[in-house]
C-alpha positions in Angstrom: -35.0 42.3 32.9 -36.7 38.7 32.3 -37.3 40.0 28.3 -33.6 40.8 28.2 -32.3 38.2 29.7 -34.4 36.1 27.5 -33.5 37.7 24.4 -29.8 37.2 25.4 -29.8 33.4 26.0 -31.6 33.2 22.6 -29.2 35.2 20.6 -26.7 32.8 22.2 -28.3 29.7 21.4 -28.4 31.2 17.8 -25.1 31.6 17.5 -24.4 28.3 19.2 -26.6 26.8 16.7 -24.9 28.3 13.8 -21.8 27.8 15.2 -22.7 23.7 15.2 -24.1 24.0 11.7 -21.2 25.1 10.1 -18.7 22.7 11.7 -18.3 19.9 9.6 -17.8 16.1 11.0 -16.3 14.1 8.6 -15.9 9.8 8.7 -12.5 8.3 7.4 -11.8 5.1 6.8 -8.3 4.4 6.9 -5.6 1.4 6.5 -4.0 0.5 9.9 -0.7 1.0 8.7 1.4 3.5 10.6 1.7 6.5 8.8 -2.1 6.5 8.7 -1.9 5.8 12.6 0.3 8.5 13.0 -2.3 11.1 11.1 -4.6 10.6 14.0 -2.8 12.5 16.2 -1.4 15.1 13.8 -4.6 16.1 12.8 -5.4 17.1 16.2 -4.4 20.3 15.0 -6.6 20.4 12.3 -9.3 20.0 14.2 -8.5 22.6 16.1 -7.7 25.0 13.9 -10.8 24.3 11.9 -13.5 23.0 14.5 -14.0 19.8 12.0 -14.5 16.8 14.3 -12.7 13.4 12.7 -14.1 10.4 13.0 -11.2 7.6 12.3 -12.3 4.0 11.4 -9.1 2.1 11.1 -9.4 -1.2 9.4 -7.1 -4.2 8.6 -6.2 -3.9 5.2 -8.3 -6.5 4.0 -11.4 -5.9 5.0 -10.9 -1.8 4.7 -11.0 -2.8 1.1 -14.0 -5.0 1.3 -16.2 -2.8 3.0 -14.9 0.8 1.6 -15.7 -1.0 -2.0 -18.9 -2.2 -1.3 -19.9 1.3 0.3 -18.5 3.5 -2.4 -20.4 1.1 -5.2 -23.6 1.2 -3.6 -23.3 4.7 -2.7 -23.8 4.2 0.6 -22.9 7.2 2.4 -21.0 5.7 5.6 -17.4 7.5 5.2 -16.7 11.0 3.9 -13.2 10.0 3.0 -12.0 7.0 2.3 -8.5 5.1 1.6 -8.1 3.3 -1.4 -4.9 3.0 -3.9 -3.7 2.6 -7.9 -5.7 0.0 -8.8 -9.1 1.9 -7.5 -8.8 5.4 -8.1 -8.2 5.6 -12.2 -11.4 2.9 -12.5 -13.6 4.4 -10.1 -12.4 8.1 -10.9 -13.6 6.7 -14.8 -17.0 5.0 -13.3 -18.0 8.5 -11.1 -17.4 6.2 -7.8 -15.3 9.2 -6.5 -15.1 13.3 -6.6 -12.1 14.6 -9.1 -9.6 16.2 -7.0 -9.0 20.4 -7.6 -6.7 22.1 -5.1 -5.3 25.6 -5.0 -2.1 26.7 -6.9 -0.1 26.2 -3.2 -0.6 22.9 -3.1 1.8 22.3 -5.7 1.0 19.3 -7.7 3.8 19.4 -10.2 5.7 18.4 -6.9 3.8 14.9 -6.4 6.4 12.2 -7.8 4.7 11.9 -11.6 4.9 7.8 -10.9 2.6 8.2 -7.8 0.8 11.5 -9.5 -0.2 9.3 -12.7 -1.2 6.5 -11.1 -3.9 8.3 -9.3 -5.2 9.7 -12.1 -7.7 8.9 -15.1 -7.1 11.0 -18.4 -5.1 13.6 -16.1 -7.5 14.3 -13.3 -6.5 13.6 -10.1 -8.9 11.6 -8.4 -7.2 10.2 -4.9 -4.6 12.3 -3.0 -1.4 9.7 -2.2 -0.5 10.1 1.8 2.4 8.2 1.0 3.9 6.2 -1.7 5.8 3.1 -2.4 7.8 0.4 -4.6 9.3 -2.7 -3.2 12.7 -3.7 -2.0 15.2 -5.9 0.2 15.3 -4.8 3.9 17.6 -7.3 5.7 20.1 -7.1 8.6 24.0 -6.9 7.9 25.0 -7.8 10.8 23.9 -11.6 9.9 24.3 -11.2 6.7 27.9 -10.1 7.0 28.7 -12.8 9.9 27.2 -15.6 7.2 30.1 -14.5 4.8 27.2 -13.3 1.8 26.1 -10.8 0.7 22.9 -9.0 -1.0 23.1 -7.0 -4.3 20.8 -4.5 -6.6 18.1 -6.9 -8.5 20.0 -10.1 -6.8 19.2 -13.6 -8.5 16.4 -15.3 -6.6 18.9 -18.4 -6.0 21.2 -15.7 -4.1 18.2 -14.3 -2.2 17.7 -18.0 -1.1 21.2 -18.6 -0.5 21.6 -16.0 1.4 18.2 -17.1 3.5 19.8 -20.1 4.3 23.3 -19.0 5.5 21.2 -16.6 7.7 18.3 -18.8 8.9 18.9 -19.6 12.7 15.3 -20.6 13.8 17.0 -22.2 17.4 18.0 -18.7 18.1 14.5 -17.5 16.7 15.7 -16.0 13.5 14.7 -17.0 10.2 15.9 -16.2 6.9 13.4 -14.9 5.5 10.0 -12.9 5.8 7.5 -12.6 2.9 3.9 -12.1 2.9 1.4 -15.5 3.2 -1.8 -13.8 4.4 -4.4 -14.0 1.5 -5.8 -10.8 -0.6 -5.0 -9.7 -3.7 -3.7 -6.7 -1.9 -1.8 -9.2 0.2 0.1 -12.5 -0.4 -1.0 -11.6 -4.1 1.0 -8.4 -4.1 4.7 -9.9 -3.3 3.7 -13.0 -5.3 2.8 -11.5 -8.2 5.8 -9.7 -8.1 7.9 -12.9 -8.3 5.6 -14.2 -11.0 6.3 -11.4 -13.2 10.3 -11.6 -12.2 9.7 -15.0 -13.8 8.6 -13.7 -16.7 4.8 -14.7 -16.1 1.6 -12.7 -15.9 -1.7 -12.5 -14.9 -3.5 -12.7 -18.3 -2.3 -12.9 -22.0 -3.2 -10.2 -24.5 -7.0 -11.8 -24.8 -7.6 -11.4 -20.8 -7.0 -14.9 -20.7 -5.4 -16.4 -17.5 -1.9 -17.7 -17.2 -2.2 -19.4 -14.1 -1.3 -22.9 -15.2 1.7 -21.5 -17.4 5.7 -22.8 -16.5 6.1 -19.3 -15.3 3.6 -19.1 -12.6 4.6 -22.8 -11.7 8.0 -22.2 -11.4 7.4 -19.1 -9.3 4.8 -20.1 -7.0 7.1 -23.6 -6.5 10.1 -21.3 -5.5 7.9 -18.8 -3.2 6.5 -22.3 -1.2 9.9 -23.7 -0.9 11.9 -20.4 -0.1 9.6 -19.1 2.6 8.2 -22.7 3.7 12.2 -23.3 4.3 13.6 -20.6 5.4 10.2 -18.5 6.9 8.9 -18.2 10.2 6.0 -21.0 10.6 2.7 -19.6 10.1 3.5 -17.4 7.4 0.1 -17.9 5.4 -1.2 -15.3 8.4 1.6 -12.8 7.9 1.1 -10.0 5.6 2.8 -6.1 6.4 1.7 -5.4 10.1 2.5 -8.9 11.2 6.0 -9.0 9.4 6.8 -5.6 11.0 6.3 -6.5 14.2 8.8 -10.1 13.7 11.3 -7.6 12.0 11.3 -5.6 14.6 11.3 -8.3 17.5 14.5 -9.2 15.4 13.3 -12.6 14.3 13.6 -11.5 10.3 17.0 -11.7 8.7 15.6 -10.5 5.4 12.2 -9.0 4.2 11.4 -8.2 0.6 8.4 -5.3 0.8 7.0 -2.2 0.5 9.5 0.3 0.9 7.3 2.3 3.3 8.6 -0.3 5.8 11.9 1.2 6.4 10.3 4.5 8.3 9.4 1.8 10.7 12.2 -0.4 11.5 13.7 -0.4 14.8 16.5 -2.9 14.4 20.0 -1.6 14.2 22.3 -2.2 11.0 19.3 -2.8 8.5 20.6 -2.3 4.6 18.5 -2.4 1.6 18.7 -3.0 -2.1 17.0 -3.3 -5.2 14.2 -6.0 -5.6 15.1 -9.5 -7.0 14.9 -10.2 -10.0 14.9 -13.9 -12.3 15.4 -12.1 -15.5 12.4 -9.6 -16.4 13.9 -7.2 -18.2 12.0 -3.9 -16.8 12.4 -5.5 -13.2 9.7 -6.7 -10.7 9.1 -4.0 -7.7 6.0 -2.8 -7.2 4.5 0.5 -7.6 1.3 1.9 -4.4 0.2 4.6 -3.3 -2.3 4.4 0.1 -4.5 7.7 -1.0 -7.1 10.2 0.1 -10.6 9.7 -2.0 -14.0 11.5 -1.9 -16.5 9.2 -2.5 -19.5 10.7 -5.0 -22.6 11.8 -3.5 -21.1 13.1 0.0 -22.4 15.9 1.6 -19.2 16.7 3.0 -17.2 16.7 0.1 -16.5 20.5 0.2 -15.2 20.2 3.5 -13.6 16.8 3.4 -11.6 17.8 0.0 -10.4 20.8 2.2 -8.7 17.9 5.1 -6.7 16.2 2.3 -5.5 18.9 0.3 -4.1 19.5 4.2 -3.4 15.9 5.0 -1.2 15.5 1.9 0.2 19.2 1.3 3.8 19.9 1.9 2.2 21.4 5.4 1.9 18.6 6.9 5.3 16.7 6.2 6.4 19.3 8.8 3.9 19.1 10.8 4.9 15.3 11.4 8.8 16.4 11.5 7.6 19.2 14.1 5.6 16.8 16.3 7.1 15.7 19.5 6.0 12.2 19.3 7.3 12.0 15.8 10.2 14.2 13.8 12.0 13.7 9.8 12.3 10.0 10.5 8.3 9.5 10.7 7.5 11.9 7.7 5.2 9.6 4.8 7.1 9.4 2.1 7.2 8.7 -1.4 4.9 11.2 -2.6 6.4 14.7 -3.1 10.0 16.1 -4.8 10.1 18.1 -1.6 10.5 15.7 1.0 13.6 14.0 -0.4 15.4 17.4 -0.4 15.3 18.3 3.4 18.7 18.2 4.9 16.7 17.3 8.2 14.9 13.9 6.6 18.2 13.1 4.0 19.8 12.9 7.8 17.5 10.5 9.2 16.2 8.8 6.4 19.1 6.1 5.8 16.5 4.4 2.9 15.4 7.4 1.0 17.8 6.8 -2.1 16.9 2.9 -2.0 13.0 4.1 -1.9 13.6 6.4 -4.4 15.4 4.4 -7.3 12.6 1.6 -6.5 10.0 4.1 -7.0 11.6 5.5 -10.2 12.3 2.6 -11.5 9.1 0.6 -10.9 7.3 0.1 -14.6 3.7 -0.6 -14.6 3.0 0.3 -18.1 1.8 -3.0 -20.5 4.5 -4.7 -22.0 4.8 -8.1 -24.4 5.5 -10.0 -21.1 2.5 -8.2 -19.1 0.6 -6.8 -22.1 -2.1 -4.9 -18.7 -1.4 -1.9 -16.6 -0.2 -2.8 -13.3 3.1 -3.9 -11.9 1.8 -6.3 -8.7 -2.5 -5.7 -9.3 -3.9 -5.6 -12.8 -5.5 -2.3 -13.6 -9.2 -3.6 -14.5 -12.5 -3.8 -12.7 -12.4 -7.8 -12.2 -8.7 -7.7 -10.3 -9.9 -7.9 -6.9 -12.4 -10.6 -7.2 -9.7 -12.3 -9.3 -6.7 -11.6 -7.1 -8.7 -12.5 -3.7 -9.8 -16.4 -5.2 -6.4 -16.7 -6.6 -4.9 -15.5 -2.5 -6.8 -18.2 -1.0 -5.3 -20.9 -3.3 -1.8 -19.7 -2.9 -2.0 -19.7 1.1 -3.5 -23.3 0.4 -0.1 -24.0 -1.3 2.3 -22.4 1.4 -0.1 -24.2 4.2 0.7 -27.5 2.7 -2.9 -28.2 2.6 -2.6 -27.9 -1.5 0.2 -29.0 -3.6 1.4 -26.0 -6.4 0.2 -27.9 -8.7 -3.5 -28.4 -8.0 -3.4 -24.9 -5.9 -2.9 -23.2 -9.4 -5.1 -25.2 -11.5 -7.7 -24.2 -9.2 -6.6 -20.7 -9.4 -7.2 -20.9 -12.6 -10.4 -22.5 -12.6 -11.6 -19.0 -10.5 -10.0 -16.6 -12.7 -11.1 -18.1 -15.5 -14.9 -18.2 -14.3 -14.8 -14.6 -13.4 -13.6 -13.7 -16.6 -15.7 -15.3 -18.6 -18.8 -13.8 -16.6 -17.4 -10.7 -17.1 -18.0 -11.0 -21.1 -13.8 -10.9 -21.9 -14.2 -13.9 -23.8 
């Protein structure tokens, strides 16, 4: 009895062991945006269903992007999937930073909008999965806007926008006109402002890489920016970027916020509208185009396994698995990724900003141009844009601080860029 009853607990330590062996544990790093919140406790099913065990390490936006790019580039191993977005995946698809992305035939990738699809891709190969999608557009309340006596169009005129800031900005009451982004990163402040800039007609560079910070465009957009939002902003705004203007929007101290369009899933005030993004006269318009995506970085020993959880995490499957969840439903769904979505009658119900995404989506133009002769419509698709964009953030918070006039802000913006540039052998 003692030899069987030995033999028994080792043939189920065995299979204990085996069992252990073949369930993966996989490390994401993810943005601490809501959707990606909201994937934590979806995938509980996953998990369950697969005996993976998750390991979530939710970062601010800003530094997810400092320390996922300094792990990926020195290949060191701490996440099994990570989060990055169009301006990382086509480079570091190209440099072998990151796996190249091959799901089954049900996956359905001819359903991925071909905006978000191509962005995500170098030469055709997919090499980050988009969890969801966005452009950028007006979100502002018509209740005040309507009780001001104006109103908000399509592509507006910056001097409207800013009228209309004014006629709504009550700060005794604690509402302001308006709500932009003022937190440094190129991801950050950098992303709305460069959206003006180019709605001015400026850009980053010129068609030798050459920097145009000191250029009438960027002056006359940066000087508008300071004086709108310094004006008619809540105070503090150089510390506000996405989560921080959510929450004020929601609190209902925001009469108007120009961002992503992903926003709208999360807005709890009553009577929001939305249009088109502003425009100053750019003739291909000025909203953004992002996509917050699903990566395997090269080299993990995982990747089988973690390629499996976002062909899952981004498949048609689990847009109803959020709509079936009971803490969620069609008005949580990510968006802005698949055909699909936008023809539920469930989510068209809910979803009172889906058209508005959609155009800005559509319509968003990130191809080079003779005004932006790059790739990029808010980032500029090369290797040197972050380190650019985040020395250029710091001098533009400067500016809306009031610690730096425009003036000498941009001409030390320019100073940076053009440093980094240089190193870089562009010129």
């Amino acid at each position: 009895m003692k030899l069987v009853r030995n033999t028994a607990l080792t043939l189920t330590m065995a299979v204990a062991t085996a069992s252990a062996a073949s369930a993966a544990e996989l490390t994401i790093a993810i943005v601490n945006n809501g959707h990606m919140i909201n994937m934590q406790k979806v995938a509980g099913a996953y998990s369950a269903d697969t005996g993976t065990t998750l390991n979530w390490v939710s970062l601010e936006e800003g530094v997810l992007r400092e320390q996922v790019t300094s792990d990926t580039a020195t290949g060191g191993g701490q996440y099994d999937i990570i989060n990055i977005g169009m301006q990382e995946a086509p480079i570091w698809g190209a440099a072998g930073w990151i796996e190249p992305l091959n799901f089954g035939e049900e996956y359905d990738l001819d359903d991925m909008l071909p905006a978000i699809r191509n962005g995500l891709s170098h030469e055709g190969q997919l090499y980050a999965a988009p969890f969801y999608g966005e452009s950028s557009m007006v979100m502002y309340r018509k209740d005040l806007t309507d009780a001001a006596g104006v109103t908000i169009k399509d592509n507006d005129s910056w001097d409207n926008i800013k009228a209309a800031a004014a006629a709504i900005h009550n700060p005794d009451e604690g509402v302001y006109g308006v709500c932009l982004r003022g937190k440094p990163g190129w991801g950050d402040n950098m992303a709305f402002i460069t959206t003006v800039v180019n709605s001015f007609g400026g850009a980053w560079f010129d068609k030798d890489s050459k920097p145009q910070l000191e250029s009438q465009e960027w002056k006359d957009a940066i000087n508008f920016y300071v004086d709108l939002l310094g004006n008619y902003g809540p105070p503090g705004s150089e510390g506000n970027s996405f989560n921080e203007i959510l929450a004020l929007y929601n609190e209902g101290k925001c009469g108007m916020w120009i961002d992503a369009t992903i926003a709208a899933s999360f807005l709890e005030v009553d009577g929001v509208a939305y249009a088109q993004s502003p425009n100053a006269g750019n003739p291909v318009g000025a909203n953004w185009l992002w996509a917050w995506a699903m990566a395997v970085p090269a080299g993990s020993p995982n990747s089988e396994e973690a390629m499996k959880f976002i062909e899952w995490a981004t498949s048609k499957e689990y847009i109803k698995a959020v709509a079936a969840h009971p803490d969620f439903g069609w008005g949580s769904v990510p968006t802005g990724t698949r055909a699909s979505t936008y023809a539920y009658p469930e989510f068209k119900e809910v979803a009172g900003f889906a058209e508005a995404e959609m155009a800005a989506i559509e319509s968003a133009a990130p191809e080079a141009t003779d005004l932006k002769p790059y790739v990029g419509v808010q980032f500029a698709a090369i290797p040197e844009f972050p380190e650019v964009g985040s020395a250029v953030a710091q001098e533009m918070a400067a500016a809306l601080s009031g610690a730096k006039s425009v003036d000498d802000a941009l001409a030390a913006a320019q100073s940076a860029a053009d440093a980094i540039m240089r190193e870089a052998g562009y010129y």
